[in-house]
VEXDREN-2710 file (C-alpha; in Angstrom, 1 decimal):
% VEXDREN-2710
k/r/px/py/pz
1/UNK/-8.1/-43.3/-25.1
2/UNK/-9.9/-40.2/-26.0
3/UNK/-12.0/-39.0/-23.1
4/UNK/-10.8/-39.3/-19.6
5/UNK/-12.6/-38.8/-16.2
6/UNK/-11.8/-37.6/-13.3
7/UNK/-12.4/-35.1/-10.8
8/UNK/-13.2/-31.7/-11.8
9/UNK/-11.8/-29.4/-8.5
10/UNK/-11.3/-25.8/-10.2
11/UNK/-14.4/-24.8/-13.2
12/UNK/-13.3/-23.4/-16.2
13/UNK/-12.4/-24.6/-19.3
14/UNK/-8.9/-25.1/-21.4
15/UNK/-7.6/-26.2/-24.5
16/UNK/-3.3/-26.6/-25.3
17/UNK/-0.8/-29.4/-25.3
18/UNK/-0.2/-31.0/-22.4
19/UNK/3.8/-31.0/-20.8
20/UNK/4.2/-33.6/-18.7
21/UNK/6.4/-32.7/-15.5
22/UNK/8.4/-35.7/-14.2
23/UNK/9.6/-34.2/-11.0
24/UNK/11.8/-36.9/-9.1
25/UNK/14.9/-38.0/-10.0
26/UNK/16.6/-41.3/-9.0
27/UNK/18.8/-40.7/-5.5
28/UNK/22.1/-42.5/-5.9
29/UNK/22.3/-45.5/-3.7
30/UNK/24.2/-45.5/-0.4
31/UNK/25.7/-48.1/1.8
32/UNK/25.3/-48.4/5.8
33/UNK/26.0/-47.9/7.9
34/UNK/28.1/-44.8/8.0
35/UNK/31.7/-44.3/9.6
36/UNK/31.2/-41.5/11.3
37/UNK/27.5/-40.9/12.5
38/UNK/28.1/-37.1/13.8
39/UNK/29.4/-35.9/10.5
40/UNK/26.5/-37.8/8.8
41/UNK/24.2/-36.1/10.8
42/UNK/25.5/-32.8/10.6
43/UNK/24.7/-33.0/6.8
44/UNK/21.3/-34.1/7.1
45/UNK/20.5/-31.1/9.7
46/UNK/22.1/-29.1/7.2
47/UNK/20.2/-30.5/4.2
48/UNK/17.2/-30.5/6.6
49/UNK/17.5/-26.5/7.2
50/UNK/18.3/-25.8/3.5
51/UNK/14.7/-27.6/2.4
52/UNK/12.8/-25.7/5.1
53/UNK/14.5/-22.6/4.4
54/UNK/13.6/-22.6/1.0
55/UNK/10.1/-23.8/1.6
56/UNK/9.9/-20.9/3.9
57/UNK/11.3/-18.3/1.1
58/UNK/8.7/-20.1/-1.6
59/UNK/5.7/-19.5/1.3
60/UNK/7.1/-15.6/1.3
61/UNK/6.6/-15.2/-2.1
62/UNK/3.3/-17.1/-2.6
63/UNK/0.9/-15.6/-0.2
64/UNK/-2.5/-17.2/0.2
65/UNK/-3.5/-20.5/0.7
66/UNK/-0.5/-21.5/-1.1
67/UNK/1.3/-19.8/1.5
68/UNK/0.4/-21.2/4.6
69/UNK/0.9/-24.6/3.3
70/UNK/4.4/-24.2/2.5
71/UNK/4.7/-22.9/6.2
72/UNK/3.0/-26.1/7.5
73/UNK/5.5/-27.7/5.3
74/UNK/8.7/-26.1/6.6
75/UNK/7.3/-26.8/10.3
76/UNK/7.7/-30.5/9.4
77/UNK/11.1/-30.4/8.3
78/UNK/12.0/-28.8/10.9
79/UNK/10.3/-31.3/13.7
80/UNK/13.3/-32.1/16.8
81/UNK/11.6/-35.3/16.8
82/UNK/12.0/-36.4/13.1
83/UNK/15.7/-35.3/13.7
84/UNK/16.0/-37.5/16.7
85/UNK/14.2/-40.4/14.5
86/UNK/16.9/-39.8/11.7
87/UNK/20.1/-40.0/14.0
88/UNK/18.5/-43.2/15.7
89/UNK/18.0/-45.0/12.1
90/UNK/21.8/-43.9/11.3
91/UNK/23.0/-45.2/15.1
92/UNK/21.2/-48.5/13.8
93/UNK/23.0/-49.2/10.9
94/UNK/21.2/-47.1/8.1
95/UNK/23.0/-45.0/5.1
96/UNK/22.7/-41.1/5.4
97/UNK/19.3/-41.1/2.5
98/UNK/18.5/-44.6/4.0
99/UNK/17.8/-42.7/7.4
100/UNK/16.2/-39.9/6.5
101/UNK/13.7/-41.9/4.3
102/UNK/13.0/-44.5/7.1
103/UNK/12.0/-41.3/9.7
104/UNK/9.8/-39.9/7.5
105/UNK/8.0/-43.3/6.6
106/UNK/7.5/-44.1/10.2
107/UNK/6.2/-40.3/10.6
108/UNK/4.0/-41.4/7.7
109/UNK/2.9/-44.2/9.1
110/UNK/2.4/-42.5/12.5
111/UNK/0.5/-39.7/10.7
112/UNK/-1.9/-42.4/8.2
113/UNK/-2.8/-44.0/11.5
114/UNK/-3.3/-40.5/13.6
115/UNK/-5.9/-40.2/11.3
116/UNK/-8.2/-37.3/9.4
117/UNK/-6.4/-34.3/10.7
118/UNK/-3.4/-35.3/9.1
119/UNK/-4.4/-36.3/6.1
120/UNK/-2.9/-33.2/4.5
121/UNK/0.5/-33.7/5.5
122/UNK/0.9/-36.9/4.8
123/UNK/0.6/-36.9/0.9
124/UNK/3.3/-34.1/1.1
125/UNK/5.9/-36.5/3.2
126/UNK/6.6/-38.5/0.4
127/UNK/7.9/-35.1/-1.2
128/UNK/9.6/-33.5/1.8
129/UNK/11.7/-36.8/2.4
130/UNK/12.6/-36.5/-1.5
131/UNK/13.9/-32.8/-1.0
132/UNK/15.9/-33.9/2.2
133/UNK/17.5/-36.5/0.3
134/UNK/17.8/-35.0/-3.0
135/UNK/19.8/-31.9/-1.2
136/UNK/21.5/-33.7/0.6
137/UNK/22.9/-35.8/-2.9
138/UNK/23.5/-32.6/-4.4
139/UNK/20.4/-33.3/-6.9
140/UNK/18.2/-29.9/-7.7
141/UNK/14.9/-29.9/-6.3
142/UNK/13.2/-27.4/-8.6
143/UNK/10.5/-28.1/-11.4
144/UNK/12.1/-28.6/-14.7
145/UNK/11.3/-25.6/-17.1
146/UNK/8.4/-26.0/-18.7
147/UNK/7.7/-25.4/-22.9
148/UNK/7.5/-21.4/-24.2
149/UNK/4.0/-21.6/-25.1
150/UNK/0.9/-22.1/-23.3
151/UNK/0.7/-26.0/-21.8
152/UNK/-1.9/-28.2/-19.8
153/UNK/0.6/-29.0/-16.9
154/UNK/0.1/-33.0/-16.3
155/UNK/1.5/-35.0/-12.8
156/UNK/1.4/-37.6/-11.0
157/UNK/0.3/-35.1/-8.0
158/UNK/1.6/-31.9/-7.2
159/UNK/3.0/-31.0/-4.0
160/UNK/2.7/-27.5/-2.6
161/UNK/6.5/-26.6/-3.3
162/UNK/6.2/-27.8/-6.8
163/UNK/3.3/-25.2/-7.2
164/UNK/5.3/-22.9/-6.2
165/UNK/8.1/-23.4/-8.9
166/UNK/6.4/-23.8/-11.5
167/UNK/5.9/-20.8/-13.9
168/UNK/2.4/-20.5/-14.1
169/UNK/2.5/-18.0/-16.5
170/UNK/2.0/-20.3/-18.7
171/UNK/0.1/-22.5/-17.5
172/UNK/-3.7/-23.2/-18.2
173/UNK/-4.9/-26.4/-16.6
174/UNK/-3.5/-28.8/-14.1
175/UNK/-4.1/-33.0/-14.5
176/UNK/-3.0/-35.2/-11.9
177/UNK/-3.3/-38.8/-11.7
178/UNK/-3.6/-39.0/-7.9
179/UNK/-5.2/-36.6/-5.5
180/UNK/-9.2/-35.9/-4.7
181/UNK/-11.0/-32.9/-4.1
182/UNK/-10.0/-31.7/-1.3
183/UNK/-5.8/-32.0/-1.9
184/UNK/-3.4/-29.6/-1.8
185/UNK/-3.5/-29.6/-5.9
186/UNK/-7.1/-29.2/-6.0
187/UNK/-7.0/-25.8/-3.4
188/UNK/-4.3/-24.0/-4.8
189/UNK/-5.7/-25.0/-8.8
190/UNK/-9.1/-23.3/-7.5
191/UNK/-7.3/-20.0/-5.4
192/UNK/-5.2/-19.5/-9.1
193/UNK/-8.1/-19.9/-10.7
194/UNK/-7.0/-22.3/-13.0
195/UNK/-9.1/-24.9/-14.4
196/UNK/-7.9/-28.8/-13.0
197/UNK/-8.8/-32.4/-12.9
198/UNK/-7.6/-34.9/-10.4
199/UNK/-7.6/-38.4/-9.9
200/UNK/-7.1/-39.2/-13.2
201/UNK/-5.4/-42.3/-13.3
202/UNK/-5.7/-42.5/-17.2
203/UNK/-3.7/-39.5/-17.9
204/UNK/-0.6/-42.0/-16.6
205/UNK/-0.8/-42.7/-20.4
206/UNK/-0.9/-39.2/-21.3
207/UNK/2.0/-38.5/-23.9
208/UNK/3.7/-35.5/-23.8
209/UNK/3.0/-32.1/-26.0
210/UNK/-0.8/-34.0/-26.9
211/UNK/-3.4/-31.3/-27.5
212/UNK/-6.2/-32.0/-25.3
213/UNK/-9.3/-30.1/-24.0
214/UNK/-9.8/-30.2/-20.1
215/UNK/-13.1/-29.3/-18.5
216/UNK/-12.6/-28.7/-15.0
217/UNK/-16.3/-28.1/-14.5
218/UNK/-16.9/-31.9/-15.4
219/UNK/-14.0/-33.0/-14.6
220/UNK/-13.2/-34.3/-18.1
221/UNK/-10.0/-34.4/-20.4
222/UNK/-10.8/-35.1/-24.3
223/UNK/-7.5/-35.8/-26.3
224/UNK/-7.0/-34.8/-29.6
225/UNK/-10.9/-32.7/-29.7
226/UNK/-12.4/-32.3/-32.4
227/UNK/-12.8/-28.3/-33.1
228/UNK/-16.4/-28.9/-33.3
229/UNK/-15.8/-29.8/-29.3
230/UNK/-13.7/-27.1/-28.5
231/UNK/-15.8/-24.4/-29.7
232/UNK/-18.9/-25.6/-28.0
233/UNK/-16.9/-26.1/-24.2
234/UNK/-15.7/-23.0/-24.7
235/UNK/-19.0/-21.1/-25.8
236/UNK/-20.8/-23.2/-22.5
237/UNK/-17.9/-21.8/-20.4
238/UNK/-18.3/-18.2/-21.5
239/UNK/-22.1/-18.5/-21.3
240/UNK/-21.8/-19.4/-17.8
241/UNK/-19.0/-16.5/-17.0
242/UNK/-21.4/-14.1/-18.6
243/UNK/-23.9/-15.8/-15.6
244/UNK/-21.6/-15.7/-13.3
245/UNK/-20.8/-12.2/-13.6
246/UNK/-24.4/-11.1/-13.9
247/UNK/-24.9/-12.5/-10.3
248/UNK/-24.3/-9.8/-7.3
249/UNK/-24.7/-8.8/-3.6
250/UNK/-26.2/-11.0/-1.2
251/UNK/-26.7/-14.6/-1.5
252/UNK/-30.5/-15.5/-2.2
253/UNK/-32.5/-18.3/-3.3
254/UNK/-35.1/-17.3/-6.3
255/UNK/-37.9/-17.0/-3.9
256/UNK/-35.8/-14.3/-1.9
257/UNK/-34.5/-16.8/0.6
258/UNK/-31.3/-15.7/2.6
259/UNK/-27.9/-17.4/2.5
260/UNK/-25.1/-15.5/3.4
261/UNK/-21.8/-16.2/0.9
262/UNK/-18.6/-15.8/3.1
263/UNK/-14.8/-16.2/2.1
264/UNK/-11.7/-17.9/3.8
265/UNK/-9.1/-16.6/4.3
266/UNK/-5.5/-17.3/6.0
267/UNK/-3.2/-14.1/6.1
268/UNK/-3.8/-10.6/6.0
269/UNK/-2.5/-10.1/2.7
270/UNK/-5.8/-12.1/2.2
271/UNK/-8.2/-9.1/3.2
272/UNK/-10.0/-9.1/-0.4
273/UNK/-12.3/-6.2/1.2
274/UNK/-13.1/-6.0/-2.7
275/UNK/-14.7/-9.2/-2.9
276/UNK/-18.4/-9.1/-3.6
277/UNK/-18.9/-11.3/-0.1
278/UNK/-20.8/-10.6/3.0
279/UNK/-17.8/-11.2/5.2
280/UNK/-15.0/-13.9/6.2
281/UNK/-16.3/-16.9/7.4
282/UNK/-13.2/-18.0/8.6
283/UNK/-10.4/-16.4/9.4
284/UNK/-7.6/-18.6/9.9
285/UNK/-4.9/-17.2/12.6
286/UNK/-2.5/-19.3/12.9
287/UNK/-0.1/-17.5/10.0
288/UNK/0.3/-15.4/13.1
289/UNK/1.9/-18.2/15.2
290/UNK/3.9/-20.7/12.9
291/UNK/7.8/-20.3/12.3
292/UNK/8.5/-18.1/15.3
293/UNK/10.6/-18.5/18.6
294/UNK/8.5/-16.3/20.4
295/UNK/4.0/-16.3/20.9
296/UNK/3.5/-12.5/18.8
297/UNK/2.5/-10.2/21.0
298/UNK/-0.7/-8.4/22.3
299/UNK/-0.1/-5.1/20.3
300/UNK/1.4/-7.3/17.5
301/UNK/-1.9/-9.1/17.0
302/UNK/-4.7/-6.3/17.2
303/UNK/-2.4/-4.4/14.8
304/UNK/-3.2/-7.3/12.3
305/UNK/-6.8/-8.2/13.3
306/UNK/-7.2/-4.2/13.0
307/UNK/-6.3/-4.5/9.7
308/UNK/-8.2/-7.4/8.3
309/UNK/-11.7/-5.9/10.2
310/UNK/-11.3/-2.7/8.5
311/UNK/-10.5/-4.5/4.4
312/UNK/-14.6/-6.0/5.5
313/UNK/-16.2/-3.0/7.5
314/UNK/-19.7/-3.4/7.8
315/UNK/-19.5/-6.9/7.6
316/UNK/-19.1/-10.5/9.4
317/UNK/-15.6/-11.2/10.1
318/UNK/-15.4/-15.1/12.4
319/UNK/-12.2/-15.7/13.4
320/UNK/-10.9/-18.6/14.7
321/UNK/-8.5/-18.9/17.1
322/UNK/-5.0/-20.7/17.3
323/UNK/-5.7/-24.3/15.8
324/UNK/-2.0/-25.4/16.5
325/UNK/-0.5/-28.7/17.7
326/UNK/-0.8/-32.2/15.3
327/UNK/0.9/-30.7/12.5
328/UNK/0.9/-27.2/13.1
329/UNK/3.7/-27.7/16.0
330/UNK/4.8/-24.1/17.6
331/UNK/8.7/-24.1/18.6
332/UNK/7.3/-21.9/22.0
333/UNK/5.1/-23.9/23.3
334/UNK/6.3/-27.8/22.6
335/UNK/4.0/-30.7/23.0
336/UNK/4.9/-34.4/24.1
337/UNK/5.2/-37.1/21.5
338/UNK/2.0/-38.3/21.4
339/UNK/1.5/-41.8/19.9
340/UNK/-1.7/-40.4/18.4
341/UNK/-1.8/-36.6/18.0
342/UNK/-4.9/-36.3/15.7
343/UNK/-6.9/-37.4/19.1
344/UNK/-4.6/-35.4/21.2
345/UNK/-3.1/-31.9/22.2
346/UNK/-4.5/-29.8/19.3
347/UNK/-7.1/-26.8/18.4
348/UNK/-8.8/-25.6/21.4
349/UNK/-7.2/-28.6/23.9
350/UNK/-3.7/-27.1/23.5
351/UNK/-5.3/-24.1/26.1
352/UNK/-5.4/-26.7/28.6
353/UNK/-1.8/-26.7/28.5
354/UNK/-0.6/-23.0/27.3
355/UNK/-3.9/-21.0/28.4
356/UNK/-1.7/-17.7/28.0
357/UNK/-1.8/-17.9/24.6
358/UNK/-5.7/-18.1/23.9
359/UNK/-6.4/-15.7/26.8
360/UNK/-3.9/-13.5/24.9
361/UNK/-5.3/-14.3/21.3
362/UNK/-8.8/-13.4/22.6
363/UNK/-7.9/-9.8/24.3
364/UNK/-6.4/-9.0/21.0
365/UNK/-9.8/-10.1/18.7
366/UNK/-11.8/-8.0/21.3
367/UNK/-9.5/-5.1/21.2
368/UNK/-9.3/-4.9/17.8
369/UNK/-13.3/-5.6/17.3
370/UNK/-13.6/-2.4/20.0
371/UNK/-12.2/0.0/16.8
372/UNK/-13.9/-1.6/14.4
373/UNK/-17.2/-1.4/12.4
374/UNK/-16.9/-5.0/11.3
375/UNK/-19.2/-7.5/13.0
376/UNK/-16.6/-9.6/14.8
377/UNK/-17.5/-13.5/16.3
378/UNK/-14.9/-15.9/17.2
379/UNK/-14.6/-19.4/17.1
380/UNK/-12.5/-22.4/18.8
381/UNK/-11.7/-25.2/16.5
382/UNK/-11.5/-28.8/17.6
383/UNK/-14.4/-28.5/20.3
384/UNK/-16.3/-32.0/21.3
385/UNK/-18.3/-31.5/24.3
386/UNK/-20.7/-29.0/25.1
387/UNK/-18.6/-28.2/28.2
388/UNK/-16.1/-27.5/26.2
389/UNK/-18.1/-24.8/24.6
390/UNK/-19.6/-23.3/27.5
391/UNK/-15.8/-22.5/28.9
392/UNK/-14.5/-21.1/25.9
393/UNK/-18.1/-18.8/25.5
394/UNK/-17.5/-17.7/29.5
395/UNK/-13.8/-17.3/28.1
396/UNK/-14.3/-15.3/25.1
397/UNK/-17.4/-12.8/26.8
398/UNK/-15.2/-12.3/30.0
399/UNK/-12.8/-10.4/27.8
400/UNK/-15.5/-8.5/26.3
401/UNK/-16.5/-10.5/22.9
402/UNK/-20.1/-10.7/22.1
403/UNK/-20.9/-13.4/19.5
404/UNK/-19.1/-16.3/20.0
405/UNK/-19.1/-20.2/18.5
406/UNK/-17.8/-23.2/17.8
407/UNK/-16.5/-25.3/15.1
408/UNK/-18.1/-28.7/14.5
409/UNK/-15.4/-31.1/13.0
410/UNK/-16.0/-33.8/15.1
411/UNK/-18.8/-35.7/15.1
412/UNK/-19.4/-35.5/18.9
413/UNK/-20.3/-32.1/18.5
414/UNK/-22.8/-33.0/15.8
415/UNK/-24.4/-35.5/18.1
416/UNK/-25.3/-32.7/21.0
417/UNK/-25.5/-29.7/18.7
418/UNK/-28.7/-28.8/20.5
419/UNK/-26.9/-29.3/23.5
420/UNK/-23.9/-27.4/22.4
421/UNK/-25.9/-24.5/20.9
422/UNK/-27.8/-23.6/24.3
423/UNK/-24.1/-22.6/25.1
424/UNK/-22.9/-20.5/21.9
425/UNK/-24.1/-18.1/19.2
426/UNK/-23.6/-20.5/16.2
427/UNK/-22.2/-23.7/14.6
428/UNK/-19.7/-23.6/11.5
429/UNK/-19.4/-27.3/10.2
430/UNK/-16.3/-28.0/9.1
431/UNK/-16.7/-30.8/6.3
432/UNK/-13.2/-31.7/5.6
433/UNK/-12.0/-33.0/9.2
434/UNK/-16.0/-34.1/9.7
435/UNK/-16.2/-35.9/6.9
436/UNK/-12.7/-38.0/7.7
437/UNK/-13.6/-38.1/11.3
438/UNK/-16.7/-39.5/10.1
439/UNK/-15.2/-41.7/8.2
440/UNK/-12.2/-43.2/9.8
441/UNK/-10.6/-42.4/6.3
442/UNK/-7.7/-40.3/4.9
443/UNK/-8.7/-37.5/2.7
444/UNK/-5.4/-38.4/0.4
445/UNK/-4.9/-41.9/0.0
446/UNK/-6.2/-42.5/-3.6
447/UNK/-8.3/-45.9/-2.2
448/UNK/-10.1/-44.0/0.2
449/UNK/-11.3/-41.1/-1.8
450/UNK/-15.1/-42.0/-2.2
451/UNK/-15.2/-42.4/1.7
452/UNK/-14.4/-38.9/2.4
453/UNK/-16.3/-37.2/-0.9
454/UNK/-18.4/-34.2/0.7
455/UNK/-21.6/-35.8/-1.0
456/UNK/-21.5/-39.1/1.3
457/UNK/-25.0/-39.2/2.5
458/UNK/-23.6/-40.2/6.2
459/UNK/-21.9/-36.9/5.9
460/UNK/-25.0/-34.9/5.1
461/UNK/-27.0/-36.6/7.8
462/UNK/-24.7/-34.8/10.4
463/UNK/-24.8/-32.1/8.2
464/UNK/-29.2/-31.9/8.1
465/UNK/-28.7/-32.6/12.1
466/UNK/-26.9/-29.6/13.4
467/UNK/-28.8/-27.8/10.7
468/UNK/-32.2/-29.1/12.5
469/UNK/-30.8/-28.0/16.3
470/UNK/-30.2/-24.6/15.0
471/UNK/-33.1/-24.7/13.1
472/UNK/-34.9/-25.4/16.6
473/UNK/-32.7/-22.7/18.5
474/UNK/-32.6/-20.2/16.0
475/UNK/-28.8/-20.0/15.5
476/UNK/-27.5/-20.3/12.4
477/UNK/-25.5/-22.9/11.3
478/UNK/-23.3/-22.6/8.8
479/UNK/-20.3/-24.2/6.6
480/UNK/-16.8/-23.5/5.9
481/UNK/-15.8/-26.4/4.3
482/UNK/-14.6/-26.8/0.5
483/UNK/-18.3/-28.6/-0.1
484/UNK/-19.5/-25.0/0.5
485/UNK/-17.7/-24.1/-2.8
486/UNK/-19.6/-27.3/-5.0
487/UNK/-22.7/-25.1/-6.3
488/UNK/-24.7/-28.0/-6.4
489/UNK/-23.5/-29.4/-3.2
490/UNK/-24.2/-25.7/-2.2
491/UNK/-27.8/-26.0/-3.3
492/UNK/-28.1/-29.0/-1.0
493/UNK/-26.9/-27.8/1.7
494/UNK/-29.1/-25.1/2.0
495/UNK/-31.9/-27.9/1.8
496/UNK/-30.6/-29.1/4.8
497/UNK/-31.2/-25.5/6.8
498/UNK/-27.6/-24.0/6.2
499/UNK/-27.1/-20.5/6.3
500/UNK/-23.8/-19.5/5.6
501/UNK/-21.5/-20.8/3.1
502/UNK/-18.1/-19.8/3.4
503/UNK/-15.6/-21.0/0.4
504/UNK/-12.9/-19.5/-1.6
505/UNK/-13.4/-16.3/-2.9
506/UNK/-13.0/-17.7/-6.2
507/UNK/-16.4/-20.1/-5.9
508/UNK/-18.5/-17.3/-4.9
509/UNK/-19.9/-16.6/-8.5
510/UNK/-20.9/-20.0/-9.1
511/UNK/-22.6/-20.3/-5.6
512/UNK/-24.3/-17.2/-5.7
513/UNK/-25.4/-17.9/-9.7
514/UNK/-27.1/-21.2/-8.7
515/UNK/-28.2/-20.2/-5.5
516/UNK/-30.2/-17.2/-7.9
517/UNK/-31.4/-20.1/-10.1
518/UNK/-33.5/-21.9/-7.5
519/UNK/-35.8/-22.0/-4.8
520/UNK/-35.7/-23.1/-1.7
521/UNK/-38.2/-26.0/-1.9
522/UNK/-36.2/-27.3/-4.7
523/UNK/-33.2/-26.9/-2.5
524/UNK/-35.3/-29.0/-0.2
525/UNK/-36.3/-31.5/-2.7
526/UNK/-32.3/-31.9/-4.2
527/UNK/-31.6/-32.4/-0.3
528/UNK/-33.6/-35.2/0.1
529/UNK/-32.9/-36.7/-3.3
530/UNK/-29.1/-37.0/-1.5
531/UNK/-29.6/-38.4/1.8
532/UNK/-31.6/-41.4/0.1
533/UNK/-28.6/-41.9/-2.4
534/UNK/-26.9/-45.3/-1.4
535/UNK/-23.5/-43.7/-1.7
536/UNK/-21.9/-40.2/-3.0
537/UNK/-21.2/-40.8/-6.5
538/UNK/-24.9/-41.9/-6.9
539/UNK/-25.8/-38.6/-4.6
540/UNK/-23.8/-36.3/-6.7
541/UNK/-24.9/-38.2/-10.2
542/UNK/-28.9/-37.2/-9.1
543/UNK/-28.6/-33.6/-7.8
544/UNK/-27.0/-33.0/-10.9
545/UNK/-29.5/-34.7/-13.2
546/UNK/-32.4/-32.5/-11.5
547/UNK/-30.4/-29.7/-11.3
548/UNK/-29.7/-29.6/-15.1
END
């Protein structure tokens, strides 16, 4: 064992010993059923609150991405239908950890079969049921210390909470053995900046406090390198920083071709007005909305779009309105149990039944936009027909908005983007939810990974058609998925007639850099090289080749 592969999800390069974190501890074992079902419940609420209360306190201190999972996170915990699933296993006979684990395997197994949407949450259930029943044995639930030098932190997978208690101070580069690239390890690796590599099955056999040198722009880990090997990933990483950094302003191909190079963001402590970036490509609202009794208010709202427009004056701010529901549940505004909530009440479709609240969300956008130098669109998510999209355009310009569009995550939308487009201003793909849509395939189950990898040529077929219908139209169509931040998938993309790319702030240099490095007929050329690629590893595997 001396080089291992897997997938390289945050660039940069790092050389320490690694320190394995074992994170789980055995739960003690418990007999059913219980003597007295009320005091057993009690302490399961209890331990319920105490996990979500602390998830909550960890998203306070994170900020970011980071952030707004570990909100997500405390949402599920605190679900009044998994506690109702928990006293029913414990009225049937089950121990007080025996309960709680068997509701959150049938929530897993509701969510794996719900489908794409959920694919987030469901690799983090596993973890959530382990701090419920940890607590509630009295076992800590906090990431054992790590060593006091620098370390290569290696996992079976990460979950958002263990993130965010883990010193990262001295940290410099994650491994997991599960996970793909679009997991929770992989998007908060690439938002630290720190370089990673998941799906690594081999580093199972990892020992602990091994020096190894992991390449998270190959998505490599060499054990035991020779110095020879160190010195030249390191002088290939600095090299391509000193590129990086050399590339500025707007996104261009080599023959002057325009792409615009637009972040994401999720709170307003995201504003990064500093960023070299042409605007936000999406702004994600819904930070606003979780962990509250009440909807926030009108003036609540266009005091906190008023800030955000202002940190990008003078430039494109989309913003995307309230994608709640599935596994974003809002305590004011309940839904039923749906026996399959990825296909149900969610996005855009949860205005059929609380309109107030989008009505609402959309007076304060406009309000905000009506101070504001920033170029201000908005865009529903979860749309699928093109009647969908003409009522939320008459929606959106009734209250006085001006460029308005839609998100494409389904594949319906794809299908009739021409149709769909005759109706808004734009298109903003987004790949993650497409590509599992697409794919009938969960984003986190280790098996599935190749099926939902952004370089499926299937996927970049929908891709190439909405591209084509705005192409026709003249609307631009754009992407604010993580294969925007893949500067080779980037390349590709713009091929296939995208215009925006919207990523991390953190990709940006890389994107812009290649973008600089090519032109748009080889763009052209790479694209086509990928849609006749029998599968995505073989896709990926030729791009890069011609690429260099």
């Amino acid at each position: 064992m001396r080089r291992l592969s897997g997938i390289g999800v945050s660039s940069g390069v790092a050389f320490a010993p690694t320190a394995r974190v074992v994170l789980r501890q055995q739960l003690p074992a418990e007999a059913g059923p219980v003597a007295d079902i009320e005091a057993a419940n009690a302490q399961i609420v209890t331990a319920m609150e105490a996990v979500a209360a602390d998830l909550q306190h960890r998203a306070q201190q994170s900020g970011g991405e980071l952030a707004a999972v570990l909100t997500a996170q405390a949402m599920i915990v605190s679900d009044p239908v998994l506690k109702q699933r928990i006293l029913g296993a414990l009225e049937s006979g089950e121990s007080r950890i025996g309960s709680v684990t068997a509701a959150f395997a049938e929530f897993a197994a509701a969510l794996a079969a719900a489908g794409p949407y959920f694919a987030d949450r469901v690799a983090d259930l596993e973890d959530l049921s382990y701090r419920v029943s940890a607590t509630l044995a009295g076992l800590p639930v906090v990431a054992p210390p790590l060593p006091p030098y620098e370390c290569v932190v290696v996992a079976r997978d990460l979950a958002p909470a263990d993130v965010a208690s883990i010193d990262l101070s001295r940290v410099v580069a994650i491994i997991t053995e599960e996970g793909g690239p679009t997991s929770h390890t992989a998007i908060v690796a690439k938002s630290l900046g720190l370089p990673a590599v998941v799906g690594c099955s081999d580093a199972a056999a990892l020992p602990d406090g091994v020096t190894v040198l992991v390449d998270g722009h190959r998505g490599t880990v060499t054990v035991n390198p020779e110095p020879s090997e160190v010195t030249q990933a390191q002088d290939d990483d600095r090299s391509l920083r000193m590129r990086l950094a050399a590339a500025t302003g707007p996104g261009r191909t080599r023959d002057g071709h325009p792409v615009q190079l637009l972040v994401n963001i999720g709170t307003k402590q995201d504003g990064l007005g500093e960023t070299d970036c042409e605007g936000v490509g999406l702004f994600r609202t819904e930070f606003l909305y979780l962990d509250r009794d009440e909807a926030p208010t009108l003036n609540e709202q266009i005091e906190i779009y008023r800030e955000v427009f202002a940190a990008f004056s003078g430039r494109k701010v989309i913003v995307r309105t309230l994608d709640a529901g599935a596994d974003k549940p809002l305590r004011f505004a309940p839904l039923d149990d749906e026996p399959n909530p990825a296909l149900g009440m969610r996005g855009l479709r949860t205005a059929r039944r609380y309109p107030e609240l989008l009505d609402v969300q959309l007076q304060a956008i406009a309000a905000a936009a009506k101070t504001s130098d920033a170029d201000v669109a908005v865009m529903a998510p979860m749309v699928s027909t093109p009647a969908e999209t003409l009522e939320f355009v008459r929606r959106a310009r009734g209250i006085g908005l001006v460029r308005v569009g839609v998100m494409a995550e389904v594949p319906a939308v794809v299908l009739r983007a021409a149709a769909v487009l005759e109706h808004c201003d734009f298109i903003s793909l987004g790949t993650n939810d497409l590509a599992q849509y697409t794919f009938a395939a969960d984003r986190m189950l280790g098996d599935l990974v190749d099926f939902v990898d952004p370089w499926q040529p299937a996927l970049l077929e929908l891709v190439r058609m909405a591209a084509d219908a705005g192409l026709a139209l003249n609307r631009p169509v754009g992407v604010c998925g993580e294969a925007a931040s893949d500067p080779a998938l980037a390349l590709v993309l713009v091929g296939l007639g995208i215009s925006s790319l919207s990523m991390a702030a953190t990709s940006l240099p890389a994107v812009r850099s290649m973008l600089a490095e090519h032109t748009l007929e080889q763009c052209q050329q790479y694209a086509r090289s990928a849609l006749s690629a029998p599968d995505a590893a073989v896709a990926r595997a030729t791009v890069r080749d011609l690429v260099g």
